[in-house]
C-alpha positions in Angstrom: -30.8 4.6 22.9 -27.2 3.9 22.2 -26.1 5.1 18.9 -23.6 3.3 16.6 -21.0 4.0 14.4 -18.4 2.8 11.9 -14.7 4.3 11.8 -12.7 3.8 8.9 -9.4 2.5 10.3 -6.4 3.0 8.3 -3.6 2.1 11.5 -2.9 5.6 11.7 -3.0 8.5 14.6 -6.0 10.0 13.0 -8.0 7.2 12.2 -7.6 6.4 16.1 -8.1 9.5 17.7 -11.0 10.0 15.9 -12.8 6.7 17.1 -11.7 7.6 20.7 -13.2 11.3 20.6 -16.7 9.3 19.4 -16.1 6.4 22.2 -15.9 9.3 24.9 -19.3 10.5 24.3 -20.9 6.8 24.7 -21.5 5.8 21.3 -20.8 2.5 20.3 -18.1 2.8 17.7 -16.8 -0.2 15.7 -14.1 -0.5 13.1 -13.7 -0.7 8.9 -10.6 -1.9 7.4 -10.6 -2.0 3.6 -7.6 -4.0 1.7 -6.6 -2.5 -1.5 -4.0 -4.7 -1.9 -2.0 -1.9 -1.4 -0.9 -1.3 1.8 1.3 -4.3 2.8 3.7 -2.4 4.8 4.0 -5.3 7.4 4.8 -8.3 4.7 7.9 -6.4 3.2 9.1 -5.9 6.8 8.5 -9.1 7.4 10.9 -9.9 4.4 13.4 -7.3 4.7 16.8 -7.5 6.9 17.0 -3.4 6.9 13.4 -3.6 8.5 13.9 -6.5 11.4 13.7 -4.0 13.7 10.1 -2.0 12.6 7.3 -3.6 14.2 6.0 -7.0 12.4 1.9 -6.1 13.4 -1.2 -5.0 11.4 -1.4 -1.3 12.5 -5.3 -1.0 11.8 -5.7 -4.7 14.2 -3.4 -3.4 16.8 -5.4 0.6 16.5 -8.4 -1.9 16.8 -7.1 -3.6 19.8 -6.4 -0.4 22.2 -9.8 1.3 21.1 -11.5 -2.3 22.6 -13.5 -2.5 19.0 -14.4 -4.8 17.0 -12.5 -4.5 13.2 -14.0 -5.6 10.2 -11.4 -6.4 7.7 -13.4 -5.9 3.8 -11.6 -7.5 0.5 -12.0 -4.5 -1.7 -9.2 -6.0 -3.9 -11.5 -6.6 -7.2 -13.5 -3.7 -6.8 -10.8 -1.7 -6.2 -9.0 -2.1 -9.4 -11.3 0.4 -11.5 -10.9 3.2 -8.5 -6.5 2.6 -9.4 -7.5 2.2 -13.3 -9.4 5.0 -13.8 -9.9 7.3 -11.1 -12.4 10.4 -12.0 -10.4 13.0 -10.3 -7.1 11.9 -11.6 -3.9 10.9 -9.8 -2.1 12.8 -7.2 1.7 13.0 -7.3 2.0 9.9 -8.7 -0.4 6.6 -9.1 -2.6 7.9 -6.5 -6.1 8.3 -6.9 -6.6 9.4 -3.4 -10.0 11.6 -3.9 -11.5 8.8 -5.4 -10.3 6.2 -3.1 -11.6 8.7 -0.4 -14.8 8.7 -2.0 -14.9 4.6 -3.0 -14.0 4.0 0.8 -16.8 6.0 2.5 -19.1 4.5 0.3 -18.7 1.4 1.3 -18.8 2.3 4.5 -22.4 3.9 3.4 -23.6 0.6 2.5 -21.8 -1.0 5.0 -23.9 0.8 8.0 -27.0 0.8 5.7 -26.7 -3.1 5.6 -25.9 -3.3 9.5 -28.2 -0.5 11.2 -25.5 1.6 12.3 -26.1 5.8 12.5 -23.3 7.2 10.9 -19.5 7.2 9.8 -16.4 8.4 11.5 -12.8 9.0 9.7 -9.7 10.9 10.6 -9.6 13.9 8.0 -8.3 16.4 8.8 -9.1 19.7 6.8 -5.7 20.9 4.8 -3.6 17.5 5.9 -3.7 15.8 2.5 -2.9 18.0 -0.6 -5.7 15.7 -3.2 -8.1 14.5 -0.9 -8.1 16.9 2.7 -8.9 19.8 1.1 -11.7 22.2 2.2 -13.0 22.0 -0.9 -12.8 18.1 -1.6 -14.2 17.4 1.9 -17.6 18.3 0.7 -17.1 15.8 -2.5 -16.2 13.6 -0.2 -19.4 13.5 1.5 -21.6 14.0 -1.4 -20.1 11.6 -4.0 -19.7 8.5 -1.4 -23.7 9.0 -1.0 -22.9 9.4 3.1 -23.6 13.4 3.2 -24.2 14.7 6.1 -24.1 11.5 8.4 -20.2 11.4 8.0 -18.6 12.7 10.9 -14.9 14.2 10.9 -14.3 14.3 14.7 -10.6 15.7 14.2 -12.0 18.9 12.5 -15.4 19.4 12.7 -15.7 22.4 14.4 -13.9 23.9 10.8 -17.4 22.3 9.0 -21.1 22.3 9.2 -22.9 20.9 11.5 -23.9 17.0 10.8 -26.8 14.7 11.2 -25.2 13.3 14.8 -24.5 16.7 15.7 -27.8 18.5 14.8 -29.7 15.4 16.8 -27.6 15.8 19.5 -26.5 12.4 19.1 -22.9 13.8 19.8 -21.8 17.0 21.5 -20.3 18.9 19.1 -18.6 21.1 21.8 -16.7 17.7 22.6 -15.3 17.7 18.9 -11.8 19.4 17.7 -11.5 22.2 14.7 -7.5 20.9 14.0 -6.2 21.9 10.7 -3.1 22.2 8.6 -0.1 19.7 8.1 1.1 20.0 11.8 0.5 17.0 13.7 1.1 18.3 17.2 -2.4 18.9 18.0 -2.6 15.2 17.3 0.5 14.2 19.1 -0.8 15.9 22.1 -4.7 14.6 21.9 -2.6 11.2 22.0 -1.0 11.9 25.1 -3.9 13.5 26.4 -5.2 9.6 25.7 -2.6 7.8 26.7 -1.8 7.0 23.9 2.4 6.6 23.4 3.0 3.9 20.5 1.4 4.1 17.3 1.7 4.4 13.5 4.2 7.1 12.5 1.9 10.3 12.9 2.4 11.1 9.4 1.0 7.9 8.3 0.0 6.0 5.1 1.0 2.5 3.9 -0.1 3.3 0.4 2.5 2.0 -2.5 0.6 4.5 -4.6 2.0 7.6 -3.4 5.7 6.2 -3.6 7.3 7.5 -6.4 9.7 3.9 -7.1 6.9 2.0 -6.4 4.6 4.1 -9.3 7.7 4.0 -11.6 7.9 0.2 -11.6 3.5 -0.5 -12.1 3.4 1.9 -14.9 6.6 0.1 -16.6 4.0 -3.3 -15.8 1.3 -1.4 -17.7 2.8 -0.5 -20.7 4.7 -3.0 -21.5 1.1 -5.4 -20.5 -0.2 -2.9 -23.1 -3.1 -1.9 -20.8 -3.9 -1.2 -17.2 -4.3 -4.3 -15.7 -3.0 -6.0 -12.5 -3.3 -8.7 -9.8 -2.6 -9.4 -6.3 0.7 -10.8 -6.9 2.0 -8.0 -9.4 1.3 -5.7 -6.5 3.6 -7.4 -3.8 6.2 -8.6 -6.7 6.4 -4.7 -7.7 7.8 -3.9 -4.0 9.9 -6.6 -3.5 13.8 -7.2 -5.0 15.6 -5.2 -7.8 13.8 -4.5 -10.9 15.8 -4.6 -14.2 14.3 -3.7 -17.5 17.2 -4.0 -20.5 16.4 -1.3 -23.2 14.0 -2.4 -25.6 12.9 -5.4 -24.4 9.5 -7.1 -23.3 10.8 -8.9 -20.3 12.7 -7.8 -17.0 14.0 -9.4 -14.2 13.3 -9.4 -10.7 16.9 -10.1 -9.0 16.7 -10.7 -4.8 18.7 -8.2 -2.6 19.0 -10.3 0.3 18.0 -14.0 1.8 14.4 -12.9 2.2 14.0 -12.1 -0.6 15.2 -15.0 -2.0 13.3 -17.2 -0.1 10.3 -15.1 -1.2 10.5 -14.9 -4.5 11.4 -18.8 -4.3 7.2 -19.4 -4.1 6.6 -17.6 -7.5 9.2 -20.3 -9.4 6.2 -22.3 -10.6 4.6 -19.0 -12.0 7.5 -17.6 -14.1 11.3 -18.7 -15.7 14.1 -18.5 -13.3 17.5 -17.9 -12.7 20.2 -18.9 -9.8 23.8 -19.2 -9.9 25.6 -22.7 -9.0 28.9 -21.9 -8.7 29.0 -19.0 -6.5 26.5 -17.6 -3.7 24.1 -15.5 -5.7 20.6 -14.8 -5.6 17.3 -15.5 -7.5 15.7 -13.9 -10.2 12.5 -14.4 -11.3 12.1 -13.2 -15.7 8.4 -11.5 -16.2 7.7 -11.5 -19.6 7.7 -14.3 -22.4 9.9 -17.1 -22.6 13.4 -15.8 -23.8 15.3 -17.8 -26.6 18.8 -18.6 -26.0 20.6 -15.0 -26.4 17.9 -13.3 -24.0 18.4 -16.6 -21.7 22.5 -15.4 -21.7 21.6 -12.0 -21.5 19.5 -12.4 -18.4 22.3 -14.8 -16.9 25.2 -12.4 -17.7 23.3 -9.3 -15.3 22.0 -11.9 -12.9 25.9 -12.9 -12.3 26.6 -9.4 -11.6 24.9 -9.3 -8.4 26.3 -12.0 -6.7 29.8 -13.7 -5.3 31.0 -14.2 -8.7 30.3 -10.7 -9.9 34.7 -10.8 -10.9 35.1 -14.1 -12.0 35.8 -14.7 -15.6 32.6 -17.2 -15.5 29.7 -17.8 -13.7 27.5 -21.1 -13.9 23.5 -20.3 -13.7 20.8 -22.3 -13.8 17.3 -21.4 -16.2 14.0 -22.6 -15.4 10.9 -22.3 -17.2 8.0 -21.5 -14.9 7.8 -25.0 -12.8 9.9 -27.2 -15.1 13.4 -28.3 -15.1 16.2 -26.0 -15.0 19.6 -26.1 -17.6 22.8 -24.8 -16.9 24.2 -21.4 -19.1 27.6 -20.7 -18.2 28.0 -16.6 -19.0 30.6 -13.9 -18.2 29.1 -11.5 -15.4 28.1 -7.8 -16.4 30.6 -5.5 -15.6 28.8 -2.4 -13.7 29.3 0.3 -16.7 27.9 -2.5 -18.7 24.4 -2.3 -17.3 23.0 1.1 -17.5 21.0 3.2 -14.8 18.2 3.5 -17.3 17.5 -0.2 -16.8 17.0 -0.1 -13.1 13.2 0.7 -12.7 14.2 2.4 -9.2 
């Protein structure tokens, strides 16, 4: 009898390795993807002229495609939300929760073989890689808070734990397994070759805007000036894209582009916010989150907006102001000189 398993897929070297060092003893490994929301590495690249050259491809599809597996891609995006909101065992270095998103992960993956008929579960930990959630003592937590126990399988390290429910029944050689450990990634890097295996995700992986430091800066700013921890979709892929501007003391910020994609971009959320352009120089868009400004805020806004494009030293600057998906008016403004717009307005 052929056994089956599930392998979460993240894109990364582990995640692959691990389903390979499963497929090599003849079980029938397929593959999880869950999207957060999060991890949308591929559409700033896509947007970004710095990034034209970094590879425009859904790692965890393309990890999918050498393996020869079959991926299933899971919306997690609702669910999600309470595991970013309030995560039992905290945050890590900054908005994330990764124990509990370790946790929240493998058990869906629990239900996800329940519902399917599948054996067990495969991931890429690897004891002492991850400072929250790779831990030898959260890999146990791991296991017992998801529900999975002892039918998940960490093929990268298992040697380093107990024996599982595959192992025990001999459903895979446990011989055939590694004991890697530690932050080093050679033992990895030369599995891979071992493989074949020569382009892939950097080895140090992760997509997650969570554990980026701007990125966490700019959601909690969303937060508390929302006045509670909320978010959707589109707050999560505004929050990475242009420059984000928050004047002291106010309720609204702007959202300026940095560059043509961007522009173009943010250009799809005019009908969703108010709006500023320049008209009589080459400038770029900003989009105004917060509620609708009165005529000084509306000449504030314009005056930093200015300072960011080809009219940045001209004595006046002609913008346009749209409310979200109505007609625009013209504010003619003075740009912002630089020392005039302080670095505790940049949300970095």
């Amino acid at each position: 009898m052929t056994r089956k398993a599930v392998a979460l897929i993240s894109g990364g070297l582990d995640s692959l390795l691990a389903a390979r060092v499963i497929q090599e003893q003849g079980v029938h490994v397929e593959g999880i993807n869950f999207f957060t929301g999060f991890c949308v590495e591929g559409h700033t690249h896509a947007i970004r002229k710095k990034d034209k050259d970094k590879p425009k491809r859904n790692n965890a599809l393309w990890v999918a495609e050498q393996l020869g597996i079959k991926l299933h891609i899971v919306d997690i995006v609702e669910e999600y939300k309470d595991v970013v909101i309030n995560p039992k065992h905290g945050y890590g270095a900054n908005l994330n929760p990764c124990l509990d998103c370790k946790i929240f992960m493998v058990q869906q993956a629990y239900q996800w073989i329940r519902d399917k008929g599948f054996d067990f579960i495969i991931t890429g930990e690897v004891i002492g890689q991850r400072p929250m959630s790779q831990r030898k003592e959260t890999l146990p937590v791991v296991a017992r808070e998801s529900g999975a126990d002892d039918l998940l399988l960490r093929p990268l390290c298992a040697k380093n734990l107990p024996p599982t429910l595959p192992e025990r029944e001999g459903w895979v050689d446990r011989d055939r397994l590694h004991d890697f450990s530690g932050r080093s990634r050679k033992p990895q890097m030369a599995l891979a070759r071992q493989y074949g295996f020569e382009d892939y995700a950097q080895p140090a992986g992760g997509c997650c805007f969570l554990t980026d430091e701007n990125y966490s800066i700019k959601l909690q700013d969303l937060w508390t000036h929302r006045g509670e921890k909320r978010y959707e979709l589109d707050d999560i892929m505004l929050l990475k894209v242009g420059r984000h501007l928050r004047p002291e003391g106010q309720s609204w910020k702007l959202i300026i582009a940095r560059e043509e994609g961007e522009t173009r971009f943010l250009s799809g959320y005019k009908g969703q916010f108010q709006s500023l352009r320049t008209l009589s120089h080459g400038g770029p868009l900003a989009l105004i989150d917060g509620p609708t400004l009165n005529d000084e805020q509306i000449r504030e806004a314009a005056a930093i907006v200015a300072r960011y494009g080809q009219g940045k030293t001209a004595p006046e600057v002609e913008l346009e102001y749209s409310p979200p998906g109505g007609d625009g008016r013209s504010v003619t403004v003075a740009p912002k000189a630089p020392h005039e717009i302080p670095q505790s307005w940049y949300l970095v």
